[in-house]
N, C-alpha and C positions, 0 to 999 in steps of 0.2 A: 230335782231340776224341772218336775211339770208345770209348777205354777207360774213361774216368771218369764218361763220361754228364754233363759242365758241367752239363745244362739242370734236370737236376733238383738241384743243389747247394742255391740258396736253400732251398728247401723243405727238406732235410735240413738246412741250419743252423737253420732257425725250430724243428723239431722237438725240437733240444736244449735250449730255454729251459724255465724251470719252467713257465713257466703260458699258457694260450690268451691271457691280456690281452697279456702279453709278445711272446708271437709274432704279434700283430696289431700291436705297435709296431713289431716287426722289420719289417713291412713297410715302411715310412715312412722307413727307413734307404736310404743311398744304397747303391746296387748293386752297385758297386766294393767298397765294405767287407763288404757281405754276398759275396759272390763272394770275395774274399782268403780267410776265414773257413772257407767252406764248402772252397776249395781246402786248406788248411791241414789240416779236417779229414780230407780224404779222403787227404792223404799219413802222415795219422798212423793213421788205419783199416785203409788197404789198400786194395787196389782190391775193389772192389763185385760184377764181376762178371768170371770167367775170362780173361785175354788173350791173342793170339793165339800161335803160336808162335814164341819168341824174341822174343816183343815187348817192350818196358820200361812196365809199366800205369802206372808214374807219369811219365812224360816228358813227356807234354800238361800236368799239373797243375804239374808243377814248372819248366815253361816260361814258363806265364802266371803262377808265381808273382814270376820274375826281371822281366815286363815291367813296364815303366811306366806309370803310373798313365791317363796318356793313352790309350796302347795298349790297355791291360785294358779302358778304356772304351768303346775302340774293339768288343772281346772283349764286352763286355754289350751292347751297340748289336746286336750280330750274335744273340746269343742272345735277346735279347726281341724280333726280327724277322717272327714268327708271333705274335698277340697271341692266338691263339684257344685253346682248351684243354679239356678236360670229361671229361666218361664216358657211354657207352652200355652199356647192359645190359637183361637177361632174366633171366626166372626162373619159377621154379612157386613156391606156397605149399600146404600140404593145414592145415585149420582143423578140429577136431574138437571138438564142443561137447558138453555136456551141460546142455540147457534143459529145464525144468521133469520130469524124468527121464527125459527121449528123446535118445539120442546122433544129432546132427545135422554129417555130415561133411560138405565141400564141398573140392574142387580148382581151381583157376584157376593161367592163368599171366598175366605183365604185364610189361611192357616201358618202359623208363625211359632219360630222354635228359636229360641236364643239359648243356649248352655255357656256358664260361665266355669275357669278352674281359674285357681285361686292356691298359691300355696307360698310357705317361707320355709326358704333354704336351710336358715339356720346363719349365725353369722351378718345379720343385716343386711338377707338380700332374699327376691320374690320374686316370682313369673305369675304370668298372670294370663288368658285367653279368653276371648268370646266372640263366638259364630254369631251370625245372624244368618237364619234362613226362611224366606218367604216365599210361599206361595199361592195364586190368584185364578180363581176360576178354570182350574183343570187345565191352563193353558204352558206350555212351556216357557214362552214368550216372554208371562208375568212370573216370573220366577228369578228369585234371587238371592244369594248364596254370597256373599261374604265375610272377610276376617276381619270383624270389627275393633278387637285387640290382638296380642300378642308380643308381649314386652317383658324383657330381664329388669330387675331393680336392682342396685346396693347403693348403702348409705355408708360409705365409711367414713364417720364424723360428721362435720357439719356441711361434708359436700354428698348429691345423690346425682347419680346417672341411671339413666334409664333407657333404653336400647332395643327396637322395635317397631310397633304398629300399637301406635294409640291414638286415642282420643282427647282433645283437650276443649276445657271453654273458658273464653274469657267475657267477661260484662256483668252487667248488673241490673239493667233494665226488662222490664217483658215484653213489650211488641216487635223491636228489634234488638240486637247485638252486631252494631258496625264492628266493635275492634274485634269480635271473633272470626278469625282470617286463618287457622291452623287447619281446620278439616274443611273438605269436601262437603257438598250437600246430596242427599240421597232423595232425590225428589220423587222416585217410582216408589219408595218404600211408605212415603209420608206426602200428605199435601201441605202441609204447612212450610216441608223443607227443614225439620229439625233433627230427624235421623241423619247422621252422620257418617261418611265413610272411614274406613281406618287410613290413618297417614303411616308412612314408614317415617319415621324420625331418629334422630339420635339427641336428649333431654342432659341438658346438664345443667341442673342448680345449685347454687348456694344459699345457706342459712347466716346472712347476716344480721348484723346487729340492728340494724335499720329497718331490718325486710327482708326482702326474698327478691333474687336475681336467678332466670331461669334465661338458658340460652338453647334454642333449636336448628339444629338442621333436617332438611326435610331434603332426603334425594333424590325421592320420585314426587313427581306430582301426581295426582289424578283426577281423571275427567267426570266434571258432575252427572250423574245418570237421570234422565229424564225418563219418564211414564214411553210405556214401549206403545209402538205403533197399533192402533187397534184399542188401546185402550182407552177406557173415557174421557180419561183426563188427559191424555194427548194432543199434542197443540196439533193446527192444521194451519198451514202446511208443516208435514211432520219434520223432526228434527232429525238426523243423519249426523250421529253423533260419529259413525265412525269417521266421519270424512274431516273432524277437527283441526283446525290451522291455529298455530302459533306462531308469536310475533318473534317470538325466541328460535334460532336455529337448533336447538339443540331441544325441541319438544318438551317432551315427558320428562326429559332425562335433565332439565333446568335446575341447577341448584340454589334452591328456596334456605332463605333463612330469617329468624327471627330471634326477638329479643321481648321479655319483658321483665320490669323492675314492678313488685307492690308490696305494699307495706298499709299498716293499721295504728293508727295516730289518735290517740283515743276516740273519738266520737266518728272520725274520718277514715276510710278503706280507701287506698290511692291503689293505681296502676297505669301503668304506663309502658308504651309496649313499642316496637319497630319491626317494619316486618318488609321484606327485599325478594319477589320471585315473583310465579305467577299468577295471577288474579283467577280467584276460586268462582268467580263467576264470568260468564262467557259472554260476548256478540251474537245476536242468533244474525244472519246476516243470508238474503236470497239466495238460494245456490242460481248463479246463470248457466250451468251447463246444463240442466235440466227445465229450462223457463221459469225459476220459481218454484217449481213442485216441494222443494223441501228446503230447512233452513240448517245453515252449517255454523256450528259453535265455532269461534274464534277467541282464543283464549290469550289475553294483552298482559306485557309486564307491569309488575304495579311497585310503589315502595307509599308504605304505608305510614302512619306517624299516629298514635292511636292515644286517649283517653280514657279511662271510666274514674268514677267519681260517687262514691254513696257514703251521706251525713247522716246519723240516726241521730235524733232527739226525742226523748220518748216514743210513743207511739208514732213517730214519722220517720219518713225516708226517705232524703231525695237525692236523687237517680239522675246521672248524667254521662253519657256517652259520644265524641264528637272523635271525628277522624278526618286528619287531612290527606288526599291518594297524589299523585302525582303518575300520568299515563301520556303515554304519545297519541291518547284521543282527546285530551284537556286534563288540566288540573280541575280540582274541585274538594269540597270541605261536605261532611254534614253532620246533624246531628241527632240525640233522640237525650228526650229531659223530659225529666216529671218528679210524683211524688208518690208513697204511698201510705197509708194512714191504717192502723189498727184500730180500730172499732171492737172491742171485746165484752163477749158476753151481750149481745144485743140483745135489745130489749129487754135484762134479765135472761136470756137462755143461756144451751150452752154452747151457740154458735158463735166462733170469731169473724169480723168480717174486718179482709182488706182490700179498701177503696183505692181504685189505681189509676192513675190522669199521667197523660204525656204527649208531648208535643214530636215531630217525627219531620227533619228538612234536611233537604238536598240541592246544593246549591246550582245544581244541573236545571232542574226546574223539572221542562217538558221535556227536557233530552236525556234524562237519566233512564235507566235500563230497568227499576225498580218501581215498582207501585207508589211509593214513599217519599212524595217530593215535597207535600205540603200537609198534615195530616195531623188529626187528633184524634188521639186513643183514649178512653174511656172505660173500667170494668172493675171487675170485683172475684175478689178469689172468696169465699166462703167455706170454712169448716167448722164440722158439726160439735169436733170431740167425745163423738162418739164410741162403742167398742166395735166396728165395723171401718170406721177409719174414714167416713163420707167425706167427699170433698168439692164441692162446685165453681167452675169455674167459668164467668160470661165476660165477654169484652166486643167494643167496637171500636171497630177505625174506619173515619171517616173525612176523603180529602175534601181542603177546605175551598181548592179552585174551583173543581167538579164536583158532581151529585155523585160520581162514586161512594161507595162504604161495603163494607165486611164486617159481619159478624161470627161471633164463635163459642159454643157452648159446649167444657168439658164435663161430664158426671166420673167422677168412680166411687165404688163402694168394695169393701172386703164380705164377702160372701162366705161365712164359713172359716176354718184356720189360713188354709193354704191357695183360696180360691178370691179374683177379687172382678167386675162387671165395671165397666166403663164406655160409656157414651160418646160421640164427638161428633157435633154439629157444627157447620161452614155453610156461608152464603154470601157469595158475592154479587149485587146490583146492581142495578144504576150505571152501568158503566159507560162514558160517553165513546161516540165512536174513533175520537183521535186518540185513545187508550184501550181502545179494546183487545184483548191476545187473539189475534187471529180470529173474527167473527164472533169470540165469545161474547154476548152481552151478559149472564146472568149466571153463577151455578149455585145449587143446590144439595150441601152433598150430609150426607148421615152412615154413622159408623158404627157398628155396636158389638164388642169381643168380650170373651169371656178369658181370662189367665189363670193360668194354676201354676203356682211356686213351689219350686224344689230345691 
């Protein structure tokens, strides 16, 4: 089993389904079958990485491709043997701002541990955990510690409950995902706001004939975490999250619930979702007890009515997202649509390129709470298909009323087996002063960590 690397196979079969909902069903599938799968593909790929000399890189795969089903199971028993799993890593950031017209730079570096366990009951059922812990420039401040999973599974038959702290997504676009309304945002752990908090939930779906009906209750809510006071990316005047107000009497403790139906209709991935609790994103609103010095999240009921929509025809994609909210601050609609295009083999090489165009409105306009009122996104994901696993990613968004735009450039590369180097560049410009966050006109930011997998 050196040459094909078995233990990473599943993972490379879920990889090739169209959509993250997809490949979170693949999990659910028995092991056996995802292991045949990924064996299958990797004698059709090639071997993955160099074999020794004179050695046969596929004689392990096409070994356990002739055992019996017993056997192979015996072959998964052994490979999921280790339940533990994750990444550590480090890294530097340099942030460079422009506030009220003083360039204001700042460097740190931070240190990041995620461990995942992963194991089956036996019987058609799993638990499943993953920490998140970060920390920022020797400060305690920047430090942060939470339960990003922790969830029971069983499937008995063609109904699954799941019962816990998870993470879910829903959408199909890349510059935004309006209908993903299940998790929190963790905005101190990420700038972009794509690190997730764990939800406490209770997941109950069905495997119908049509599709998949997946129903949520969410007990607790919880409060988006913002860049801690002091740090660079801290808005000014700072936010005073503990002093949070809801419109709801009964706070944190609001019972949130949601619904989604999707289904795959040959060429067509539908979803369709509803969602009844409190709105994951807040009001920053003046404190008056202190003049203004600080802003206090206020967190409004929302009932959601949600979209996603992605058509493949060959080498195309397109992508559409719209959702209507209904709030005691206004109703309102918006949307995010595009397309995206394979490009393969450019130029003759052995890079794929995908071309990505999208349109981004909100029918709030100037009053919406989001950068995203009128906008057009442009970019391209780039892979090399190399044995290092390169991957490049640039895109811009840039609003079409104001000179605002933002850009953003991902790199990562696999360094070695278990080690992989990734990049992240951010720059926001132009920003006119009826949009500005708080004095910011410009920032600047660069990220560079190194991960090792285990």
């Amino acid at each position: 089993m050196k040459h094909c690397r078995i233990p990473l196979l599943p993972c490379l079969a879920r990889s090739v389904l169209p959509n993250r909902e997809q490949a979170e069903a693949c999990s659910r599938y028995r092991p056996v079958a995802v292991l045949r799968f990924a064996l299958a593909l990797c004698l059709a790929l090639g071997p993955a990485v160099s074999p020794a000399a004179g050695a046969d890189p596929m004689s392990d795969a096409e070994a356990l491709l002739a055992l019996d089903p017993a056997a192979l199971e015996a072959e998964v028993g052994n490979m999921e043997a280790d339940p533990w799993s994750g990444f550590v890593a480090g890294g530097l950031r340099r942030i460079d701002i422009d506030q009220a017209g003083t360039g204001v730079v700042s460097r740190d570096a931070f240190m990041l541990l995620q461990p995942e366990y992963y194991r089956t009951l036996g019987d058609r059922q799993s638990v499943q955990a993953v920490a998140y812990l970060r920390s920022a420039g020797g400060d305690a401040r920047y430090t942060i510690a939470d339960l990003r999973e922790a969830w029971w599974e069983g499937s008995p038959g063609r109904v699954t409950l799941r019962v816990g702290v998870d993470r879910v997504f829903w959408g199909v676009t890349e510059s935004q995902n309006l209908v993903d309304i299940i998790n929190q945002r963790d905005l101190a752990a990420d700038i972009d706001g794509d690190e997730k908090l764990g939800q406490p939930m209770v997941k109950l779906s069905f495997d119908l004939a049509g599709g998949s009906l997946s129903a949520y209750w969410l007990p607790l809510f919880r409060e988006r975490r913002f860049p801690a006071r002091g740090d660079s990316l801290s808005t000014f005047p700072a936010i005073a999250e503990s002093q949070a107000e809801y419109e709801s009497g009964r706070g944190r403790h609001h019972q949130d619930f949601a619904l989604r139906w999707s289904s795959t209709r040959g060429q067509w991935d539908i979803g369709l979702s509803l969602f009844r609790g409190t709105d994951r994103q807040p009001q920053l609103l003046l404190n008056p007890a202190d003049g203004g010095q600080t802003l206090i999240p206020r967190y409004l009921l929302l009932d959601q009515a949600g979209l996603d929509l992605q058509w493949t025809h060959g080498s195309w994609l397109l992508k559409l997202e719209a959702v209507r909210r209904w709030q005691s601050s206004g109703d309102y609609w918006a949307t995010v649509g595009g397309f995206e295009y394979l490009w393969p083999s450019v130029f003759g090489s052995n890079i794929d390129a995908h071309l990505i165009g999208e349109h981004l409105y909100d029918s709030r306009k100037e009053r919406a709470v989001t950068p995203f009122q009128h906008d057009v996104m442009i970019g391209a994901r780039l892979e090399f298909n190399d044995v290092q696993g390169t991957q490049l990613t640039a895109g811009l968004i840039e609003d079409q009323h104001q000179p605002a735009r933002s850009w953003r450039l991902d790199l990562s590369r696999r360094l070695l087996q278990d080690w992989r180097i990734q990049l992240k560049w951010r720059r926001y410009e132009r920003i006119p002063p009826q949009e500005q966050l708080f004095g910011v006109r410009g920032v600047n930011y660069l990220e560079a960590s190194l991960r090792y997998y285990f």
